[in-house]
N, CA and C atoms of all chains as a GROMACS GRO file, in nm:
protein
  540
    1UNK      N    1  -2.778  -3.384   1.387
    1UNK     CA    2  -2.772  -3.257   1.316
    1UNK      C    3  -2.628  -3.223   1.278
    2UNK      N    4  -2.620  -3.207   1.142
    2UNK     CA    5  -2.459  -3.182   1.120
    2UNK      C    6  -2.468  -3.002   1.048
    3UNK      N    7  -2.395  -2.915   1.069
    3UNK     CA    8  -2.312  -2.823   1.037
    3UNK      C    9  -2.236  -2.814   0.931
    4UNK      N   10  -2.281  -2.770   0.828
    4UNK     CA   11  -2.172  -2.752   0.699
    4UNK      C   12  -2.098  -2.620   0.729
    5UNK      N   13  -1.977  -2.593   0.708
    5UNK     CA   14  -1.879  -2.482   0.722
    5UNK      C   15  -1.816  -2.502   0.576
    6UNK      N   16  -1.802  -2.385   0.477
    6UNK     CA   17  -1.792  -2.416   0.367
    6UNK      C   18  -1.623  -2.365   0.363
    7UNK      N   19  -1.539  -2.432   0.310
    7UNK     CA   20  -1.394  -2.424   0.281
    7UNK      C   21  -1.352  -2.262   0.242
    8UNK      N   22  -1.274  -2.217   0.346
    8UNK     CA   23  -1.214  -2.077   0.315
    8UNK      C   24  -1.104  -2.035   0.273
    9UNK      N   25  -1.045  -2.035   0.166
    9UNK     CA   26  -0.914  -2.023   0.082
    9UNK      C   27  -0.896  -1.869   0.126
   10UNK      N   28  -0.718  -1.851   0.157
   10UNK     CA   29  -0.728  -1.689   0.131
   10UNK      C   30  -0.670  -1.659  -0.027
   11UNK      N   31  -0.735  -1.536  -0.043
   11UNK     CA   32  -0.685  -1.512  -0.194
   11UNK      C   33  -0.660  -1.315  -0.180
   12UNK      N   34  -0.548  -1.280  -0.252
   12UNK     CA   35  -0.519  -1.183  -0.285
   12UNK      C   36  -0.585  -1.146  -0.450
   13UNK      N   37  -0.628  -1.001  -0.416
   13UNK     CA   38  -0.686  -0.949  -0.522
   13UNK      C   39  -0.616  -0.810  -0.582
   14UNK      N   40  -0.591  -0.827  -0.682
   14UNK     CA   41  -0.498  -0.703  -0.731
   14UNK      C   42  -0.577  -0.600  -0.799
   15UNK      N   43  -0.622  -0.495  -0.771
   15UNK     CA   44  -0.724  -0.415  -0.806
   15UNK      C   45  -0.615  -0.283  -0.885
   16UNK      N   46  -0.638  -0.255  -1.023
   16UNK     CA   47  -0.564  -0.166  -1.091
   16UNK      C   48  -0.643  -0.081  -1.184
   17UNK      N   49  -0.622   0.026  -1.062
   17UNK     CA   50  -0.722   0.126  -1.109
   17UNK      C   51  -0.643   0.247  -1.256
   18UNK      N   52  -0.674   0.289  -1.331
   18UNK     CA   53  -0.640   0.393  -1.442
   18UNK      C   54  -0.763   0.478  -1.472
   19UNK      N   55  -0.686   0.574  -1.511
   19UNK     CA   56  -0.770   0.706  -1.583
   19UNK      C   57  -0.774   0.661  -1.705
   20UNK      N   58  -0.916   0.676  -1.749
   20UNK     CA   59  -0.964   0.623  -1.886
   20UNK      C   60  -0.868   0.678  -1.978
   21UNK      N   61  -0.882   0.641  -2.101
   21UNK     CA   62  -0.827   0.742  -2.222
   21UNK      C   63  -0.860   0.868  -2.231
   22UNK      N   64  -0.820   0.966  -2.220
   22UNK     CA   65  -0.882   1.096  -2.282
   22UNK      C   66  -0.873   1.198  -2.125
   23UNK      N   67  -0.842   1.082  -2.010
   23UNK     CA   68  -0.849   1.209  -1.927
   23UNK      C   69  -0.745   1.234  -1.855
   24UNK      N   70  -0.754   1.374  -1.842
   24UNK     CA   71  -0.608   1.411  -1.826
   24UNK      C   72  -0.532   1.379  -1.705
   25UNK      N   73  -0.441   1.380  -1.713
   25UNK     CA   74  -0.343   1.340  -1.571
   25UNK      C   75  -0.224   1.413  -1.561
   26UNK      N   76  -0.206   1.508  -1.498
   26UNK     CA   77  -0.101   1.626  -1.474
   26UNK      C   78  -0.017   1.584  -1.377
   27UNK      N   79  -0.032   1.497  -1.280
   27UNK     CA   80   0.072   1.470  -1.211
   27UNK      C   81   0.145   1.358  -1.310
   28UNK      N   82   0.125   1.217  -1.391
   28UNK     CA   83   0.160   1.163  -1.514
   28UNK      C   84   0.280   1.250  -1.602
   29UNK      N   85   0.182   1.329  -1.613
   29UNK     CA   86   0.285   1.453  -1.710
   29UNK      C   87   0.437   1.513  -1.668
   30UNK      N   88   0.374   1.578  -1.508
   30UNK     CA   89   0.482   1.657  -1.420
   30UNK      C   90   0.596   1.509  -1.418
   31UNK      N   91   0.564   1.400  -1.392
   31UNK     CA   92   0.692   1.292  -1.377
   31UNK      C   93   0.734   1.284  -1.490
   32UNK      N   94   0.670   1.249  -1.601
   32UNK     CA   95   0.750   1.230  -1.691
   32UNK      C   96   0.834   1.370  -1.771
   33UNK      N   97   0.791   1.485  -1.754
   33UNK     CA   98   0.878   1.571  -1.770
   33UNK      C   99   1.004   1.599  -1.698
   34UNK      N  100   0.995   1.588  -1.523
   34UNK     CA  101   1.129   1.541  -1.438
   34UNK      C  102   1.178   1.440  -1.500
   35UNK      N  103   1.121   1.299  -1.517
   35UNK     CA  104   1.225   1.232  -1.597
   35UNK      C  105   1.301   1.290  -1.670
   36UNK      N  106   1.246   1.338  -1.825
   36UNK     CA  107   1.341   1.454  -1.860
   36UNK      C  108   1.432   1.512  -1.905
   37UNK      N  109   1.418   1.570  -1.799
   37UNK     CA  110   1.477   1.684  -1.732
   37UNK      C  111   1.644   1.622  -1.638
   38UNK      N  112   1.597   1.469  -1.617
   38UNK     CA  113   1.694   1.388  -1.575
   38UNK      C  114   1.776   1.332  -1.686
   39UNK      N  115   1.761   1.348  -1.841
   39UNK     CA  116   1.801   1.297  -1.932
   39UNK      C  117   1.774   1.174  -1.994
   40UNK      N  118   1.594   1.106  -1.908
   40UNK     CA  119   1.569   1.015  -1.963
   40UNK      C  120   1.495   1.019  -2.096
   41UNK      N  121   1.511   0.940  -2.203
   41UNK     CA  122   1.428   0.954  -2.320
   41UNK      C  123   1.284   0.844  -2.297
   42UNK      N  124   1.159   0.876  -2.306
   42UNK     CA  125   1.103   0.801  -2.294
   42UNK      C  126   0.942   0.844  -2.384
   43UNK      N  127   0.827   0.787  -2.425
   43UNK     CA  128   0.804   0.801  -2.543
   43UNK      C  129   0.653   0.889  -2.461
   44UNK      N  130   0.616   0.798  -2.323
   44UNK     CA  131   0.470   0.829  -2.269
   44UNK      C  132   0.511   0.807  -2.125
   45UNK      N  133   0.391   0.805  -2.052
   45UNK     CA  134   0.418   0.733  -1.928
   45UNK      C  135   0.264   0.766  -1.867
   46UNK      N  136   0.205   0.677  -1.815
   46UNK     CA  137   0.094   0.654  -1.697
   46UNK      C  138   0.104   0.610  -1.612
   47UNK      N  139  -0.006   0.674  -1.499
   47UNK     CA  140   0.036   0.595  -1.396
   47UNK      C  141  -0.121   0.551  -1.323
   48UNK      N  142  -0.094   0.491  -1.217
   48UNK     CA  143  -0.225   0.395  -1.180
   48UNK      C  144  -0.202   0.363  -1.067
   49UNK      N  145  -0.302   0.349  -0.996
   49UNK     CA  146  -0.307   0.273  -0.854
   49UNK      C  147  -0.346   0.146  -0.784
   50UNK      N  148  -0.247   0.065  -0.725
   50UNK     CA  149  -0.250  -0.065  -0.749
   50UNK      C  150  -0.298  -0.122  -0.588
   51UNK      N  151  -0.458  -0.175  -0.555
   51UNK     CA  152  -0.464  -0.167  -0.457
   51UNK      C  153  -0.463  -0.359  -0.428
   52UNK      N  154  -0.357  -0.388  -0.311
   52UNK     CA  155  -0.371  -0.538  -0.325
   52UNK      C  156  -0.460  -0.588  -0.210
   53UNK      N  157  -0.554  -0.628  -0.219
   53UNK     CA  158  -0.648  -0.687  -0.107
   53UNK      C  159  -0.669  -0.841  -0.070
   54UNK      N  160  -0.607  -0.875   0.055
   54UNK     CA  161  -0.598  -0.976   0.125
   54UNK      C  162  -0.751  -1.023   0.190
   55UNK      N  163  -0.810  -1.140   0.140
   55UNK     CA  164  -0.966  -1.169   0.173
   55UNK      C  165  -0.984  -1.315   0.162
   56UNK      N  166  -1.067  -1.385   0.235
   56UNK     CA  167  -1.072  -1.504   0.282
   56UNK      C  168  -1.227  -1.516   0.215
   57UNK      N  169  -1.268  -1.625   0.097
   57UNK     CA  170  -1.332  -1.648   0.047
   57UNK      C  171  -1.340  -1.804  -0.013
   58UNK      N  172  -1.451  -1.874  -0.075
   58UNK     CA  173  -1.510  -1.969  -0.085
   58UNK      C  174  -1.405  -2.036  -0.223
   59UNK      N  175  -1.368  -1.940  -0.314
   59UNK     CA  176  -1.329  -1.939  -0.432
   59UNK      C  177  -1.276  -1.850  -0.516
   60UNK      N  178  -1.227  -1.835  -0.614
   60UNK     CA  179  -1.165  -1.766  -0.691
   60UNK      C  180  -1.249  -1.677  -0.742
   61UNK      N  181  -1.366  -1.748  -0.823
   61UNK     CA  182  -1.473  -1.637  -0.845
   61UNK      C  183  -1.533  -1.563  -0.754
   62UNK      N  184  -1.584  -1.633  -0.599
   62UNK     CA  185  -1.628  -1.515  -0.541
   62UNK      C  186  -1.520  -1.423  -0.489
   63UNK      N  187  -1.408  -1.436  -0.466
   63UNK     CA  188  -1.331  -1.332  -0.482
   63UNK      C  189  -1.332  -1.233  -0.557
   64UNK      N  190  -1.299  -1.262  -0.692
   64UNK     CA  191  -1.312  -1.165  -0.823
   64UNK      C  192  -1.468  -1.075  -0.767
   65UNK      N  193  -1.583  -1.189  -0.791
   65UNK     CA  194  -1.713  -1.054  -0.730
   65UNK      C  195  -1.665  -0.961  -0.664
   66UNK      N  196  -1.631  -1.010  -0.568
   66UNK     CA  197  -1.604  -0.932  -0.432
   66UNK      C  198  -1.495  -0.799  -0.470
   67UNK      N  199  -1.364  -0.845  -0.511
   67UNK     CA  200  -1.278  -0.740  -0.584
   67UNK      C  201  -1.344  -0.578  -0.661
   68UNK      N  202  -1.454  -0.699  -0.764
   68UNK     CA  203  -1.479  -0.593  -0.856
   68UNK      C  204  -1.610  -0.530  -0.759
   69UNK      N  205  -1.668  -0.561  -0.672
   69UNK     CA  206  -1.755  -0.440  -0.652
   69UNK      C  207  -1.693  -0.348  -0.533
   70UNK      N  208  -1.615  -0.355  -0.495
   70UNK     CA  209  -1.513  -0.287  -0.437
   70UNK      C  210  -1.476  -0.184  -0.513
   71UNK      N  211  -1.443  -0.232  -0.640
   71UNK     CA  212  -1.386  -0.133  -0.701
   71UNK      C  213  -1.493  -0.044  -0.719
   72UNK      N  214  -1.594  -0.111  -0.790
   72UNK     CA  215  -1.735  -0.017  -0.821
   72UNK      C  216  -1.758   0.068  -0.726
   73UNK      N  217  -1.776   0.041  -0.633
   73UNK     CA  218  -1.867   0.088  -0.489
   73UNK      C  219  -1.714   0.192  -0.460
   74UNK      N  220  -1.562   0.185  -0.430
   74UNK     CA  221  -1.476   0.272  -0.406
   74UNK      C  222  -1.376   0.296  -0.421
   75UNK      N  223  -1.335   0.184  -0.509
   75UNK     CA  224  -1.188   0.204  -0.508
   75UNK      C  225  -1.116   0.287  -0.695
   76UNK      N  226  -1.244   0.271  -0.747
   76UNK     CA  227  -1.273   0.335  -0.884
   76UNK      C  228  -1.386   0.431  -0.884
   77UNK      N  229  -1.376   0.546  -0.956
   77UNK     CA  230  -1.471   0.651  -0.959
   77UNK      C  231  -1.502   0.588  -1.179
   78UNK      N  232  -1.591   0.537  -1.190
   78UNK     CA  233  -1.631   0.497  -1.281
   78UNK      C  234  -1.639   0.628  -1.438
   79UNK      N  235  -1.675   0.758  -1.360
   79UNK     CA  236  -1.651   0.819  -1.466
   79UNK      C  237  -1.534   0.898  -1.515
   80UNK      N  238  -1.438   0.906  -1.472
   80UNK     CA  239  -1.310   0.882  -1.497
   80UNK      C  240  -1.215   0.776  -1.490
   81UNK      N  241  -1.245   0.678  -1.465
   81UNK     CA  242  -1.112   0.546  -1.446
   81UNK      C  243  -1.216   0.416  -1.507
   82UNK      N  244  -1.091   0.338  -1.556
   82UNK     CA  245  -1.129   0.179  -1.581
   82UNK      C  246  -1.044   0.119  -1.499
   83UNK      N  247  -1.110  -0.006  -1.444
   83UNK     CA  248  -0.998  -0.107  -1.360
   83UNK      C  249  -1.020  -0.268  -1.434
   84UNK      N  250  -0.858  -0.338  -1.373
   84UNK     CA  251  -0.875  -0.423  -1.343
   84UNK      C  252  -0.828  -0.558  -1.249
   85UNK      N  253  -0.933  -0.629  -1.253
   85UNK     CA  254  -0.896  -0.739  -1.109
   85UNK      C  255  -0.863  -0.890  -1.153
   86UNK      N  256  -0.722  -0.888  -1.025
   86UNK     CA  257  -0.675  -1.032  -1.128
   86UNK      C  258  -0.625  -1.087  -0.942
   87UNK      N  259  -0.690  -1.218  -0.958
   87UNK     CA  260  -0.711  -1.283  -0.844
   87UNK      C  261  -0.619  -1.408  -0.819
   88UNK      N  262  -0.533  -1.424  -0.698
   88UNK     CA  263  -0.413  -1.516  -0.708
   88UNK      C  264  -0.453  -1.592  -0.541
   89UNK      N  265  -0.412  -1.720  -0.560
   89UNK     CA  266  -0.443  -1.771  -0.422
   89UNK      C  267  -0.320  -1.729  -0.304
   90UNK      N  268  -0.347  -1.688  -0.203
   90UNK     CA  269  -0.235  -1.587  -0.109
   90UNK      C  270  -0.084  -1.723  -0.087
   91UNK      N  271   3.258   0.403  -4.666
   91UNK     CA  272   3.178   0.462  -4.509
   91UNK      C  273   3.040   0.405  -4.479
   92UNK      N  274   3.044   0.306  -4.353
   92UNK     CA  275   2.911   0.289  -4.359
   92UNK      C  276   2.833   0.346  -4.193
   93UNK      N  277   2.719   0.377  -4.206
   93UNK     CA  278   2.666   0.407  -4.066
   93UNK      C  279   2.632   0.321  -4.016
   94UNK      N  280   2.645   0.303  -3.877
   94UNK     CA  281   2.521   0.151  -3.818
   94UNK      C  282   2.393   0.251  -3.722
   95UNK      N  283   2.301   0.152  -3.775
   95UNK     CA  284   2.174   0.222  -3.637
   95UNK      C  285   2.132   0.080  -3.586
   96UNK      N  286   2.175   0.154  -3.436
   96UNK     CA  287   2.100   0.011  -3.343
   96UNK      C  288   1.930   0.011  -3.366
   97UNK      N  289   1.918  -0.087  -3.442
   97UNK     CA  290   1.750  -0.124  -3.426
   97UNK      C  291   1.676  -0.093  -3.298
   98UNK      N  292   1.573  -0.001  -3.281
   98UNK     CA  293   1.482   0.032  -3.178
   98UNK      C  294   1.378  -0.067  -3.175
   99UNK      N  295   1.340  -0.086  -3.071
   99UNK     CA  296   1.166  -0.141  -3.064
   99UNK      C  297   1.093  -0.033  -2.951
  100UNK      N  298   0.945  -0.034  -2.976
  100UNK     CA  299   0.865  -0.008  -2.798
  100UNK      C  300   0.895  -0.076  -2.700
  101UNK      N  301   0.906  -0.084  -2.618
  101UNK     CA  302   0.843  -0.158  -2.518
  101UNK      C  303   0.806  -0.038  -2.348
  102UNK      N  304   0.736  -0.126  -2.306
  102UNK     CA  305   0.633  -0.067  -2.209
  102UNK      C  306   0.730  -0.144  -2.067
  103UNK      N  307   0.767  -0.065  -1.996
  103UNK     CA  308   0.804  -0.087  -1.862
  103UNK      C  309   0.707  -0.074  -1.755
  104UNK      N  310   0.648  -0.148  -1.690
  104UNK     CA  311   0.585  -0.138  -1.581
  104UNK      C  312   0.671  -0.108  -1.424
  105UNK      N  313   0.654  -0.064  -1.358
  105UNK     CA  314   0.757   0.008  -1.229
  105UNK      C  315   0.643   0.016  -1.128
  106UNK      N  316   0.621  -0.097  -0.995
  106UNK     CA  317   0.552  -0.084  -0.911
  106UNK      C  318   0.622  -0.055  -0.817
  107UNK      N  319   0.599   0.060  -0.712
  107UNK     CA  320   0.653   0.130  -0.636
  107UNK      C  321   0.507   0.120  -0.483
  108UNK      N  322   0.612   0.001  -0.413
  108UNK     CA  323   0.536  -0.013  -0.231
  108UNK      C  324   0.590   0.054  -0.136
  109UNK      N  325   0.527   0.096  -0.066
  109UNK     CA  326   0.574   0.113   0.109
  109UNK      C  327   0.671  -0.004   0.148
  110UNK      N  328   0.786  -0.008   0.166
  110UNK     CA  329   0.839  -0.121   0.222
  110UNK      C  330   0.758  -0.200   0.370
  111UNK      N  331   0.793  -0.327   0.408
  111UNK     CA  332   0.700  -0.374   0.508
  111UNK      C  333   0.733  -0.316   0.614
  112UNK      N  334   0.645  -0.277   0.731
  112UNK     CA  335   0.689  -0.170   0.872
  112UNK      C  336   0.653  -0.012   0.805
  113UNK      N  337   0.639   0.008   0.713
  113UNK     CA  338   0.612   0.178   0.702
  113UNK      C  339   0.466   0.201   0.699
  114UNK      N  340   0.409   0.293   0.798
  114UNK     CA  341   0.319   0.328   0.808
  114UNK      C  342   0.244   0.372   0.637
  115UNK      N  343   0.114   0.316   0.673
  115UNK     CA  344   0.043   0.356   0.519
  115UNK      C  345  -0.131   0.394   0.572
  116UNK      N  346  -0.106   0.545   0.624
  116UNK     CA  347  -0.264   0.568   0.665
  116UNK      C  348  -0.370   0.569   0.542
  117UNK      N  349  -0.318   0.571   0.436
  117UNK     CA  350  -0.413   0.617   0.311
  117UNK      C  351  -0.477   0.463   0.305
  118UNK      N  352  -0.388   0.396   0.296
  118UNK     CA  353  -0.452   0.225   0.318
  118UNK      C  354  -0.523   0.223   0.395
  119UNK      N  355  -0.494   0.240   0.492
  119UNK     CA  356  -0.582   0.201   0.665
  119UNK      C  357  -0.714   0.262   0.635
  120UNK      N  358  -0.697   0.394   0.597
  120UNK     CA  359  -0.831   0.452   0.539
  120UNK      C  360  -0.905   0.388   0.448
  121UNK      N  361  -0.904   0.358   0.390
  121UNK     CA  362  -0.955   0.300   0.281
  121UNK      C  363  -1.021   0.120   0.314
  122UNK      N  364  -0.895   0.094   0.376
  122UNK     CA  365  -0.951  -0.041   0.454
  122UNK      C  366  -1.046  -0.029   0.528
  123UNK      N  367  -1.068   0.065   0.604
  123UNK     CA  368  -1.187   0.112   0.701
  123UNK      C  369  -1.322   0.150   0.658
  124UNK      N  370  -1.298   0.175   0.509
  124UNK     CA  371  -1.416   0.284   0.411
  124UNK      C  372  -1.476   0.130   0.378
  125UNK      N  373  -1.420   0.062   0.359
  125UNK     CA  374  -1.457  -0.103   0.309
  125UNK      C  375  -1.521  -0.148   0.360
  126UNK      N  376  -1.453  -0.165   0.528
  126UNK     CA  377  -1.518  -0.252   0.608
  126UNK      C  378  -1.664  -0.179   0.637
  127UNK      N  379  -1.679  -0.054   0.633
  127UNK     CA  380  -1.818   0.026   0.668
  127UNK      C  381  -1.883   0.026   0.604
  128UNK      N  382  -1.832  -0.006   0.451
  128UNK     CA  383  -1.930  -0.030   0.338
  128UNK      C  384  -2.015  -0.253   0.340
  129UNK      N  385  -1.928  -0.274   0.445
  129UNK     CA  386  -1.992  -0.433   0.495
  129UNK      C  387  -1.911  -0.508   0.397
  130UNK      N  388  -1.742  -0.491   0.356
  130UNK     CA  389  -1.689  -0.618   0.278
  130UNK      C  390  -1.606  -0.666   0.403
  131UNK      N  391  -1.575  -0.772   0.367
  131UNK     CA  392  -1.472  -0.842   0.461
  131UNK      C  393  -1.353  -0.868   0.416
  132UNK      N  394  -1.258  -0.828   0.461
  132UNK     CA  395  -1.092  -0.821   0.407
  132UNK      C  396  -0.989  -0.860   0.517
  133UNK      N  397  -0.891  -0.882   0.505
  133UNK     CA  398  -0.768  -0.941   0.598
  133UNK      C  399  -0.676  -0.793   0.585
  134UNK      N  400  -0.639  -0.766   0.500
  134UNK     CA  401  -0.566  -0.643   0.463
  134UNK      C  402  -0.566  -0.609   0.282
  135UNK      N  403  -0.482  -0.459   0.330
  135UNK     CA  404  -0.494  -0.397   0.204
  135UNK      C  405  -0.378  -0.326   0.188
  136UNK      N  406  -0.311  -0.361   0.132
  136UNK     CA  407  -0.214  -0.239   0.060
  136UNK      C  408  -0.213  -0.166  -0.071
  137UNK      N  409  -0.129  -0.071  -0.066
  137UNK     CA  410  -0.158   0.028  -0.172
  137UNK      C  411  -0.005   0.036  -0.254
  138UNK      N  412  -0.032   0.048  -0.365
  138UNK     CA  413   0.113   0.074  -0.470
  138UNK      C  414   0.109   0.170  -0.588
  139UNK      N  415   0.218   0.226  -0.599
  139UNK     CA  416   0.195   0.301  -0.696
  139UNK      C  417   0.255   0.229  -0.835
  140UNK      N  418   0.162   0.233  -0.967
  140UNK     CA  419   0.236   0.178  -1.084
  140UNK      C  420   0.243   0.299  -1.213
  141UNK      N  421   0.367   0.256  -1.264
  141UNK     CA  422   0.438   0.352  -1.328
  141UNK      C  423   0.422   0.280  -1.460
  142UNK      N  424   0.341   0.318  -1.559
  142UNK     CA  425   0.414   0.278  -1.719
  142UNK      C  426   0.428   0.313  -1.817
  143UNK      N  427   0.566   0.296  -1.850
  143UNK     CA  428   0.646   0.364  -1.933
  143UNK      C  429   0.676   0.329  -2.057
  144UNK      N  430   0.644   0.404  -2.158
  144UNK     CA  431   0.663   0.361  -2.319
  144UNK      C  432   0.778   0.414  -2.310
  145UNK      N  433   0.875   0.358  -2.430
  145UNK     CA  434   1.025   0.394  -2.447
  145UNK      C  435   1.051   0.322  -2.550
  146UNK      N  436   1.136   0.361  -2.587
  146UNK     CA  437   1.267   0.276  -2.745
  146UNK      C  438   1.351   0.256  -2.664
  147UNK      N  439   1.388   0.120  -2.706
  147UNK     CA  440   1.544   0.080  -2.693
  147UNK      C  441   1.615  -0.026  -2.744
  148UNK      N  442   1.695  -0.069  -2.708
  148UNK     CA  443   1.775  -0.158  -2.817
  148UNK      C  444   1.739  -0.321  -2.784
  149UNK      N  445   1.698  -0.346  -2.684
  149UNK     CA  446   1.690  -0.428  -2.581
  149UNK      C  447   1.573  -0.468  -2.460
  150UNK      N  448   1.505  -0.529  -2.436
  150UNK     CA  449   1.449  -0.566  -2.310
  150UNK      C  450   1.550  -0.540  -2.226
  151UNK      N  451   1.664  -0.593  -2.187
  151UNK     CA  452   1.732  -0.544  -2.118
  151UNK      C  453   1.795  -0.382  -2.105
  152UNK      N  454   1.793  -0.354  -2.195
  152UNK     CA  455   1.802  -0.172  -2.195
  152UNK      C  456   1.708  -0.157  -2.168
  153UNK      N  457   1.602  -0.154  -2.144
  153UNK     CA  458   1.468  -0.119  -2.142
  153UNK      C  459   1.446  -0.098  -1.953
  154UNK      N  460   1.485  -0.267  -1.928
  154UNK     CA  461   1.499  -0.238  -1.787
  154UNK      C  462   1.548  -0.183  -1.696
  155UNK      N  463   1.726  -0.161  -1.745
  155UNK     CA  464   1.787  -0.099  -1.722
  155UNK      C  465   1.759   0.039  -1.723
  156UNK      N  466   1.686   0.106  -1.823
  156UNK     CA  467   1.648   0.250  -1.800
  156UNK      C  468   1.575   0.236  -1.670
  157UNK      N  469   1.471   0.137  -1.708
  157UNK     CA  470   1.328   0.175  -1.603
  157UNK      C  471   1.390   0.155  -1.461
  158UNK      N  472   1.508   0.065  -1.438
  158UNK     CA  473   1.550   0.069  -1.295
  158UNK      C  474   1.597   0.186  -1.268
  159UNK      N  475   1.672   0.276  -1.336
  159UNK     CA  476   1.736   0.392  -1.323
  159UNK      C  477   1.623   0.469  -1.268
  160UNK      N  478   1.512   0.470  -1.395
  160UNK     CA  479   1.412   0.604  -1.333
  160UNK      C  480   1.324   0.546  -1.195
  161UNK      N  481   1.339   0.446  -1.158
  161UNK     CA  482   1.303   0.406  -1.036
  161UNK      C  483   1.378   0.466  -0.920
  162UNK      N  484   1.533   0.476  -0.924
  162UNK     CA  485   1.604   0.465  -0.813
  162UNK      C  486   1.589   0.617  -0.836
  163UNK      N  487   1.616   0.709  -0.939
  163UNK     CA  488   1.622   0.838  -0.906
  163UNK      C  489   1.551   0.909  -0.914
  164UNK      N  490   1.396   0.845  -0.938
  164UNK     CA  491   1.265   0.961  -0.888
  164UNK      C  492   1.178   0.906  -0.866
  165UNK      N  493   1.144   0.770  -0.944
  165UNK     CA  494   0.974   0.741  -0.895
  165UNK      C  495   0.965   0.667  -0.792
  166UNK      N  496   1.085   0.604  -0.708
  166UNK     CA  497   1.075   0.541  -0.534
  166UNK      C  498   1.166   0.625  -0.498
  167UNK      N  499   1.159   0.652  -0.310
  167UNK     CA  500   1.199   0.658  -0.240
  167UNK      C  501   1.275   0.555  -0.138
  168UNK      N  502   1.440   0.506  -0.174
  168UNK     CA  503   1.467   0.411  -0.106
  168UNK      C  504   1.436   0.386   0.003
  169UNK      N  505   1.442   0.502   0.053
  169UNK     CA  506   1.420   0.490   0.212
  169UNK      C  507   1.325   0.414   0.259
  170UNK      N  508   1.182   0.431   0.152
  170UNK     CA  509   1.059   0.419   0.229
  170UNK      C  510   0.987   0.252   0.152
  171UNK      N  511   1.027   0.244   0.026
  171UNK     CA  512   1.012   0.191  -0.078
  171UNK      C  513   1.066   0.077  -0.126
  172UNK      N  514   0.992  -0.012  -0.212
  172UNK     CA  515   1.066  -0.146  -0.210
  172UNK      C  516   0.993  -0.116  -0.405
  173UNK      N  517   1.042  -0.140  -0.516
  173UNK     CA  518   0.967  -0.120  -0.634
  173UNK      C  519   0.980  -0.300  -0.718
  174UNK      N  520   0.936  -0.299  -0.820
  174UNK     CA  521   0.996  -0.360  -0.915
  174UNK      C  522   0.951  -0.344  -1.060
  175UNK      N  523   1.050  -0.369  -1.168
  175UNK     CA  524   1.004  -0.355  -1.271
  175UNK      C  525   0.966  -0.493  -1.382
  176UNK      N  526   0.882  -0.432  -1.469
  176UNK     CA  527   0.787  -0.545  -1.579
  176UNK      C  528   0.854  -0.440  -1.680
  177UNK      N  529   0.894  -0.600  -1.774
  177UNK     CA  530   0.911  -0.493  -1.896
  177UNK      C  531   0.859  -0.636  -2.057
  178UNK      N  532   0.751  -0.525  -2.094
  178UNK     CA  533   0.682  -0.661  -2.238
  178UNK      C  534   0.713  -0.572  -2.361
  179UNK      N  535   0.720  -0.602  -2.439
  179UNK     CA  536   0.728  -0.545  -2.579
  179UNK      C  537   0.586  -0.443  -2.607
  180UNK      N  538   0.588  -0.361  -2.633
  180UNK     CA  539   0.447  -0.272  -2.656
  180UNK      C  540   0.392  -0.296  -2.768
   0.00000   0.00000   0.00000
């Protein structure tokens, strides 16, 4: 009787969450007006949250699955934000 | 008499702003925990903040040079913070 154990790569997943177009972001705003106010000239500015997740998986793609329903399920509120996931071997 | 104007372009600065390594990050830990209860499996998680910035300037290198500036004097905290900047043509 033999045991298959299937090969476990670790892979980092970069999950980058944003507020869709159209919705507003007041803390976005408040920085770039301190900018400013500091004498920087600058044209826009957004901002986003960059969550990096360390996970031990089969492959690159099931990583990515794994990433993106993360995001689905919590790390993105779908009706305000778009994300995205970009998967690198650790 | 002639005038000169330094040619402008866009470009988009990206400015990721981490917890340096050793600084407590409960918002992570939280969130790592919300994961694991939701049944994913992860090694770790960190969290970053990303900054991006539309601007004119004469230069990719002006460009960066701003965005390092508005790094060091508002959007990181040396103390706590380790950043870096992306800078592509918009």
């Amino acid at each position: 009787m033999t045991t298959h154990y299937e090969a476990m790569t670790t892979y980092t997943a970069t999950v980058t969450v944003r507020l869709k177009q159209g919705v507003l972001d007041p803390e976005a705003e408040t920085t770039k007006r301190a900018l400013e106010r500091l004498g920087f000239e600058l044209e826009s500015l957004r901002s986003a949250d960059r969550f990096e997740v360390e996970m031990d998986a089969e492959s690159v793609a099931a990583a990515e699955d794994r990433a993106d329903e993360m995001a689905e399920r919590l790390l993105a509120n779908p009706t305000i934000h778009d994300y995205d996931v970009e998967v690198t071997e650790a």
